[in-house]
C-alpha positions in Angstrom: 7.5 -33.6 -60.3 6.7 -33.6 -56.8 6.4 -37.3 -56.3 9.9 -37.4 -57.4 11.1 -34.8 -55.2 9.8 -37.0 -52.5 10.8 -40.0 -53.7 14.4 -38.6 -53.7 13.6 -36.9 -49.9 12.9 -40.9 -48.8 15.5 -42.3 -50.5 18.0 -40.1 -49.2 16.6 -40.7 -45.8 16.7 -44.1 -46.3 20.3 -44.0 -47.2 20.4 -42.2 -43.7 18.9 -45.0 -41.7 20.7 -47.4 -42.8 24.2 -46.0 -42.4 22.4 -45.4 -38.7 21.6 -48.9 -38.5 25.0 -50.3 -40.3 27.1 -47.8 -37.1 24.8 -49.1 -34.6 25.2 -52.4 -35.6 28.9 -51.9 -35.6 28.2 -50.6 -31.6 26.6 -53.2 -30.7 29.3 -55.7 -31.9 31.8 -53.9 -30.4 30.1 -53.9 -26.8 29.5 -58.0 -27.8 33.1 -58.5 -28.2 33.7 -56.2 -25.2 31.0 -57.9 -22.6 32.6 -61.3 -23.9 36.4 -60.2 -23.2 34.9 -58.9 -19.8 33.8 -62.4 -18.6 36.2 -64.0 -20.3 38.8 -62.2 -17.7 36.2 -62.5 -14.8 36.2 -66.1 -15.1 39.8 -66.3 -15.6 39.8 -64.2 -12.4 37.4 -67.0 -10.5 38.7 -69.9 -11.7 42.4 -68.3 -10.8 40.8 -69.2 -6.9 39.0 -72.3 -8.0 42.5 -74.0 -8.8 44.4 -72.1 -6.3 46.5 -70.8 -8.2 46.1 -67.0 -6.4 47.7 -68.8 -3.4 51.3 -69.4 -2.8 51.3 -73.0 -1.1 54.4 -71.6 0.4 53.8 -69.1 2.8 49.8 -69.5 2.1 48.9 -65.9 1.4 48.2 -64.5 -1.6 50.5 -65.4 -5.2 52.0 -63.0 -7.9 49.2 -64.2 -10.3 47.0 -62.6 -7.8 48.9 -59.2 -7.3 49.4 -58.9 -11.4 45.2 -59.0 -11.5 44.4 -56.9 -8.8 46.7 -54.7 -7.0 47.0 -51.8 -9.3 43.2 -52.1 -9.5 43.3 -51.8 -5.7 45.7 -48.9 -5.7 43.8 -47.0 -8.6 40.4 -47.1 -7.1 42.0 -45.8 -3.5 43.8 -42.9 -5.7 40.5 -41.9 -7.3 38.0 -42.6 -3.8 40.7 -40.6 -2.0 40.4 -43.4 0.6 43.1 -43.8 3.3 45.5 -47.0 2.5 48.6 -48.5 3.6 50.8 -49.7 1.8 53.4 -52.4 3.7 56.5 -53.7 1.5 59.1 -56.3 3.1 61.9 -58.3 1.2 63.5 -60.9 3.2 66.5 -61.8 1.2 67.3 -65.0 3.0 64.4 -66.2 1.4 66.4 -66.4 -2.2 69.0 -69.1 -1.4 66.2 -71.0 1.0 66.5 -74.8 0.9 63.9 -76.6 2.9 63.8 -80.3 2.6 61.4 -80.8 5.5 57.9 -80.6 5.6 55.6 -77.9 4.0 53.5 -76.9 6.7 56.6 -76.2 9.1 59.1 -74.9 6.3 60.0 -71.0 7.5 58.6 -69.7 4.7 55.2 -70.6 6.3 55.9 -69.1 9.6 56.6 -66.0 7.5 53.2 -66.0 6.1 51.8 -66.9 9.6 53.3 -63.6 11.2 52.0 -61.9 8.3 48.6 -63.2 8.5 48.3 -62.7 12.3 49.2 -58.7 12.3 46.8 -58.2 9.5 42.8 -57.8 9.9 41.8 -61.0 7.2 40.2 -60.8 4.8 40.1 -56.7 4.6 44.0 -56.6 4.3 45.5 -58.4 1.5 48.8 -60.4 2.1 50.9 -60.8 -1.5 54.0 -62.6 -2.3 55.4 -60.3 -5.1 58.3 -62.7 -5.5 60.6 -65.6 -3.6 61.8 -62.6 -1.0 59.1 -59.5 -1.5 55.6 -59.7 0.2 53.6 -56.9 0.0 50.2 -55.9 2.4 47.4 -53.8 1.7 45.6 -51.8 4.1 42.4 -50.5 3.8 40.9 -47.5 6.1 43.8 -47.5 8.3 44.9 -44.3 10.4 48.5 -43.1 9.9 49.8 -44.3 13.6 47.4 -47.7 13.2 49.5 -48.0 10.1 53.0 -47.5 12.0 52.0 -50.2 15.0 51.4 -52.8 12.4 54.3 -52.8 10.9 56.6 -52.5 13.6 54.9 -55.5 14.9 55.4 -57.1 11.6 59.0 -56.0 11.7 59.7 -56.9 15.0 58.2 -60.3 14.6 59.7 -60.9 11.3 63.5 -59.6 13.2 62.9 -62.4 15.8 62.0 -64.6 13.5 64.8 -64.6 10.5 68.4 -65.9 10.7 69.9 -61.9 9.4 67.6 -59.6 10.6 69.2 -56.3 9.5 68.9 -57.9 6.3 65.6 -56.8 6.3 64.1 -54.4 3.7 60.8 -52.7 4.4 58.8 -49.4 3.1 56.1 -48.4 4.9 53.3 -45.6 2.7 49.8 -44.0 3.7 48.4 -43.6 0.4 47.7 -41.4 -1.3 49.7 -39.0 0.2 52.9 -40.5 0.1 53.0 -41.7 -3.5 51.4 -40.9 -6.7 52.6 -43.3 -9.3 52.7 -46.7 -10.1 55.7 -46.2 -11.6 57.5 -45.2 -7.9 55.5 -47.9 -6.2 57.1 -50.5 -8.8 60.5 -49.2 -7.7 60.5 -51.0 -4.6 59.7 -54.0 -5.8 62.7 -53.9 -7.7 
């Protein structure tokens, strides 16, 4: 009688294990299929530079592929570190009916990515074309009034530069402080 108490003890423990085993199993195939979807993206994200695809052959900074992949990333981990950023948006609406037949390297569009590039600390700051007539900068561990000087230098560069200069659209923020969504930062892209 005893054996057979214990033989139904260790068979019932048995069963244990292995429903263990079987959910750890399931774990561990569910981090497999997570690891492989994470380097799947990060060599999506590396080849994205390999072909060149993260940079706009227009202006030469940085595409929309590349602000889809990384800028709410960016914005997210400045929210949570509580680090100091700013946040530069500019639509130049000449830009939509632009026609340039000349060549690439002197077409205004690349001028407008050369006054971008040359008020901006490269590579900390991060110049993105969000679309044909929105750019948008990032700028890490900036002050408040560093912030201000930088882009009305960009402004008054751009002004000087552009056929309608009061067509100019630009937002300047100091995150965090200033916005707390992604859903308002996405509203001025619009």
């Amino acid at each position: 009688m005893d054996n057979e108490i214990k033989v139904k003890q260790l068979l019932e423990e048995n069963n244990k294990l292995r429903e263990e085993l079987e959910k750890t199993n399931r774990l561990l195939e569910e981090y497999n299929e997570f690891s492989k979807e994470e380097i799947s993206a990060y060599k999506d994200f590396v080849e994205g530079f390999v072909d060149r695809k993260y940079i706009d052959s227009s202006t030469r900074v940085y595409s929309r592929e590349f602000f889809d992949k990384i800028f709410f990333l960016l914005l997210e981990t400045a929210f949570e570190k509580g680090n100091n950023y700013g946040l530069l948006i500019i639509k130049i609406p000449e830009l939509e009916d632009l026609k340039y037949d000349g060549e690439t390297h002197k077409s205004p569009e690349m001028e407008i990515g050369r006054v971008l590039r040359n008020n901006v600390r490269l590579p900390l700051d991060i110049i993105m074309r969000y679309s044909k007539t929105t750019f948008s900068i990032i700028i890490p561990d900036i002050t408040e009034i560093e912030l201000s000087k930088i882009s009305d230098r960009i402004i008054y560069q751009l002004k000087s530069f552009v056929n309608n200069p009061d067509d100019i659209e630009y937002y300047e923020f100091y995150l965090p402080r200033d916005l707390t969504t992604t859903k308002d930062i996405l509203n001025y892209f619009a």
